[in-house]
C-alpha positions as CSV (number, residue, x, y, z in Angstrom):
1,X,-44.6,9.3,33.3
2,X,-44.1,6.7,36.1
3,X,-47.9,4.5,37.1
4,X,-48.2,5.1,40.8
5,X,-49.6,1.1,40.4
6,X,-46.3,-0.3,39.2
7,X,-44.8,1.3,42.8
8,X,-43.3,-1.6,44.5
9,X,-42.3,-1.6,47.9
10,X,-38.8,-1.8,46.8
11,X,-39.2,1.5,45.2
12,X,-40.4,3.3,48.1
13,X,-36.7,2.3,49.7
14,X,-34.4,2.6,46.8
15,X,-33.0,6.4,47.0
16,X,-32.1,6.0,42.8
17,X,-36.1,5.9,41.9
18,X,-36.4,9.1,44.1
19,X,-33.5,10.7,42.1
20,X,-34.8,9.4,38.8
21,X,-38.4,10.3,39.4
22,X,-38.8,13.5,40.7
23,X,-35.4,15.1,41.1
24,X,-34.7,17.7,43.3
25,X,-38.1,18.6,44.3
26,X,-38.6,15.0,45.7
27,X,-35.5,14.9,47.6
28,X,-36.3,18.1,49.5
29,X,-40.0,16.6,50.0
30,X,-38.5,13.2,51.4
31,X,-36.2,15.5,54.1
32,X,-38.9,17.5,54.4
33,X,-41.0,14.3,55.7
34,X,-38.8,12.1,57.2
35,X,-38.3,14.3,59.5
36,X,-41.6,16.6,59.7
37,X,-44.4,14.3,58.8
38,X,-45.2,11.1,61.7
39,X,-45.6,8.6,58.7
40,X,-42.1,9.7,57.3
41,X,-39.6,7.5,59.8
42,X,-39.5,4.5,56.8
43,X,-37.9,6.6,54.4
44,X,-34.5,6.4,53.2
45,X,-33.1,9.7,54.2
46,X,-29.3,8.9,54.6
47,X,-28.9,6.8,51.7
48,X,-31.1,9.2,49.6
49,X,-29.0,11.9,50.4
50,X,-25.8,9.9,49.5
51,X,-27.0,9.1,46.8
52,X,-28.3,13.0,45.7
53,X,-24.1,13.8,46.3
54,X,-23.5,11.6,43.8
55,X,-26.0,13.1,41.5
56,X,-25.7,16.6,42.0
57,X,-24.9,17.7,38.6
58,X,-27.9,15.8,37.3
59,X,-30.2,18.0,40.1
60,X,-29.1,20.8,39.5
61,X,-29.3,20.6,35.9
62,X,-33.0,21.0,36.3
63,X,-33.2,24.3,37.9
64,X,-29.8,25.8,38.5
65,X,-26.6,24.5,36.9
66,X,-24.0,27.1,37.4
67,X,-21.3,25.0,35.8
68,X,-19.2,24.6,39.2
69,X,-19.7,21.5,40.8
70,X,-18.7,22.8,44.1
71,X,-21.4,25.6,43.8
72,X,-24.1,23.2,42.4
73,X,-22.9,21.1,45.3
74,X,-23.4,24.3,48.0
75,X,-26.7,25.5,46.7
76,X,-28.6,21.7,47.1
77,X,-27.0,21.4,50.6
78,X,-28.7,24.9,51.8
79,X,-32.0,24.0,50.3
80,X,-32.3,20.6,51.6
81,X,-30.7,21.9,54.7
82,X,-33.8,24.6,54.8
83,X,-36.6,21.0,54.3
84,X,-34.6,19.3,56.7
85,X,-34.8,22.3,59.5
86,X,-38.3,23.0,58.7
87,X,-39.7,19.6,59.1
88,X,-38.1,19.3,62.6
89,X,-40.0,22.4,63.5
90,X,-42.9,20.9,61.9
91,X,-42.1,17.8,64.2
92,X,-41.7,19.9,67.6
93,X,-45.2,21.6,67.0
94,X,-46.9,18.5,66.5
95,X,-45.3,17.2,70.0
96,X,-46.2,20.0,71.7
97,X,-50.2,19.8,70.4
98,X,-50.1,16.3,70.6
99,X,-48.3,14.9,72.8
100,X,-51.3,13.2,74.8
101,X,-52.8,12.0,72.1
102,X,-49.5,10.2,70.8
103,X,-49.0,8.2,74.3
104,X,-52.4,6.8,74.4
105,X,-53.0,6.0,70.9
106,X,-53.1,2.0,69.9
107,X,-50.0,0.9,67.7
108,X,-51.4,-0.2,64.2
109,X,-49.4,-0.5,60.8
110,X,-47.6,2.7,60.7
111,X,-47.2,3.6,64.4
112,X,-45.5,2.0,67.0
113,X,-45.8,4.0,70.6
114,X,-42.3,1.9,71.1
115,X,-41.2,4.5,68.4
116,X,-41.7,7.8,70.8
117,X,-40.5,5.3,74.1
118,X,-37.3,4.5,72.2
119,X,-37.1,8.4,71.2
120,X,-37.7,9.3,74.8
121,X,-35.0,7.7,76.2
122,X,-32.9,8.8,73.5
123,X,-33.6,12.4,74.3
124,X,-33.6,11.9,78.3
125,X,-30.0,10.6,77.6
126,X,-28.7,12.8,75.8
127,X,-30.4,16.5,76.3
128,X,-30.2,18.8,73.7
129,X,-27.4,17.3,71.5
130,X,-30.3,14.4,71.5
131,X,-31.2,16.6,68.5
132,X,-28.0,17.0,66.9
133,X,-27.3,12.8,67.5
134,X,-30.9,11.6,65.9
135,X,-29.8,13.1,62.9
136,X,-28.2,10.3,62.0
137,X,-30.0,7.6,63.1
138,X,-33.2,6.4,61.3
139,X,-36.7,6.0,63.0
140,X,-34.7,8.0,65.9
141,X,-34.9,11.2,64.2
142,X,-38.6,11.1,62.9
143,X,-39.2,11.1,67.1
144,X,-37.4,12.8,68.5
145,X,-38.3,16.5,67.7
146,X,-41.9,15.2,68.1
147,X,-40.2,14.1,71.9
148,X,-39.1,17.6,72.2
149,X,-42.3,19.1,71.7
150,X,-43.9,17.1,74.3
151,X,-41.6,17.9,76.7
152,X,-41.9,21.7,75.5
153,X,-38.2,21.9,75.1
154,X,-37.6,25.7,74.9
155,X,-38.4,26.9,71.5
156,X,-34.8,28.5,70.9
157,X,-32.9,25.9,72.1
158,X,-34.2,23.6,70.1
159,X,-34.1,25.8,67.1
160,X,-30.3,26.0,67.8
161,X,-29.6,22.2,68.2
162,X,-32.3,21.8,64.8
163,X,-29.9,23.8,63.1
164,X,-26.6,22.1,64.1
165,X,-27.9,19.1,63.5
166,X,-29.0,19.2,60.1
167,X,-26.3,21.1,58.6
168,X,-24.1,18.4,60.1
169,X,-26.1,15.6,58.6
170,X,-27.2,17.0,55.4
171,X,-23.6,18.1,54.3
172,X,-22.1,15.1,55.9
173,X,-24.2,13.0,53.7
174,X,-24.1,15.0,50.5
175,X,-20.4,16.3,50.2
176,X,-19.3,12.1,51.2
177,X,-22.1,11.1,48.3
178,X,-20.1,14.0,45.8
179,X,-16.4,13.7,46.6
180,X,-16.1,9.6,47.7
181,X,-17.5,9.2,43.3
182,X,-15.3,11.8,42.0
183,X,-12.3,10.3,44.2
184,X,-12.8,6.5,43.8
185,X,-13.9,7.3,39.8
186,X,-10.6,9.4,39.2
187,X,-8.1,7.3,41.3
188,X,-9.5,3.6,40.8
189,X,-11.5,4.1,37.7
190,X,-15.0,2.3,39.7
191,X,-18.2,4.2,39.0
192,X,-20.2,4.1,42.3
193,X,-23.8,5.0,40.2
194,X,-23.0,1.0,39.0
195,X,-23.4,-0.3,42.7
196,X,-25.9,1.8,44.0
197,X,-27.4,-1.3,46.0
198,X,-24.8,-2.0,47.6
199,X,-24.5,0.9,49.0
200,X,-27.6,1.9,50.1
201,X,-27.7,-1.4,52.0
202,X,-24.4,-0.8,53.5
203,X,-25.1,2.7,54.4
204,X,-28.7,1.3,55.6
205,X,-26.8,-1.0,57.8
206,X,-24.3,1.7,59.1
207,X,-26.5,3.9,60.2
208,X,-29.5,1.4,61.3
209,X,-27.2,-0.7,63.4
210,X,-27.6,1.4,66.7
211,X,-31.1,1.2,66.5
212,X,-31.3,-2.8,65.8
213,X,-29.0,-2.6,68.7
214,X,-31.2,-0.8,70.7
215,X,-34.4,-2.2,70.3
216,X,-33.2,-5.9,70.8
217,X,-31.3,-5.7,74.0
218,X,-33.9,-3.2,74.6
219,X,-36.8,-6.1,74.5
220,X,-33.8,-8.7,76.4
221,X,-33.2,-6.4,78.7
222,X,-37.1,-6.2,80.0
223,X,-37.4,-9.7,79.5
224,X,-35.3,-10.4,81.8
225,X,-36.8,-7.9,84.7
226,X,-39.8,-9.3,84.3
């Protein structure tokens, strides 16, 4: 059994201790959170979920192996599909009995108000498909339901756009994670579970780039108005 005091920050942010400690149920609790729960925008959702296509067999062999990789493969993409959908909704009804309370609160550790600003914009931008787009961007897609709640965004069409969205990301993530290790493994004989590092930093720089992007020219850019 893991000691919750030998947790290191580096822990929290590699997607292998989630894998190895918890299995299935904590990947569909990290979806679940990053995306539902206001405290869950630091965890490593893309990377985690690259990572759990690599490992699918080894999830599944907890609760459900069926001996087809592709099946194995299908059933963990609905259910984290399901945690992924359900914490947006959580997200949107937070926004929508919060939303006040969220613009006037003080930044501190965990918050940041630039968080829902940067989300904001996002969302003004891009309208609906806002919803499909965060998916893929960290800290973006913590906000932005929560963003669509406080506009009170109508309930369907955001539970159309939820549902694009995360079937797009979720599979995206997981079927790359699956077939890019059974590809490279068969043709070039290179085990990606060796150099999981370097690819959760590369994946962590992929997908974080836009947002480092946007929140430095954002701060240039009202330097310089002001």
């Amino acid at each position: 059994m893991i000691s919750f005091l030998a947790i290191t920050l580096k822990d929290l942010l590699s997607p292998e201790f989630y894998i190895n400690n918890g299995g299935l149920w904590v990947l569909l609790f990290i979806i679940f959170a990053e995306t539902g729960l206001l405290l869950g925008f630091f965890l490593p959702g893309d990377s985690l979920l690259f990572v759990a296509g690599i490992y699918t067999n080894e999830l599944a062999a907890y609760f459900f192996d069926t001996g087809s990789d592709f099946v194995n493969l299908l059933l963990i993409t609905i259910m984290v599909t399901f945690c992924g959908v359900l914490g947006n909704m959580v997200g949107y009804w937070f926004g929508v009995k919060s939303g006040p309370f969220l613009y006037q609160r003080k930044d501190s550790f965990f918050f940041k108000r630039r968080y829902i600003e940067d989300a904001k914009v996002f969302y003004e931008k891009h309208g609906g498909s806002a919803i499909v787009f965060a998916r893929f961007l960290p800290i973006i897609r913590t906000f932005v339901p929560i963003i669509a709640g406080v506009v009170k965004m109508d309930r369907k069409k955001f539970s159309f756009y939820n549902l694009v969205g995360c079937i797009s990301w979720v599979s995206t993530m997981l079927f790359a994670g699956h077939y890019l290790q059974k590809i490279i493994l068969r043709e070039l004989h290179f085990d990606l579970k060796d150099h999981l590092e370097v690819i959760v930093i590369g994946l962590a720089l992929v997908t974080g780039f836009p947002v480092l992007v946007k929140l430095f020219f954002g701060k240039r850019a009202s330097s310089e108005v002001e």
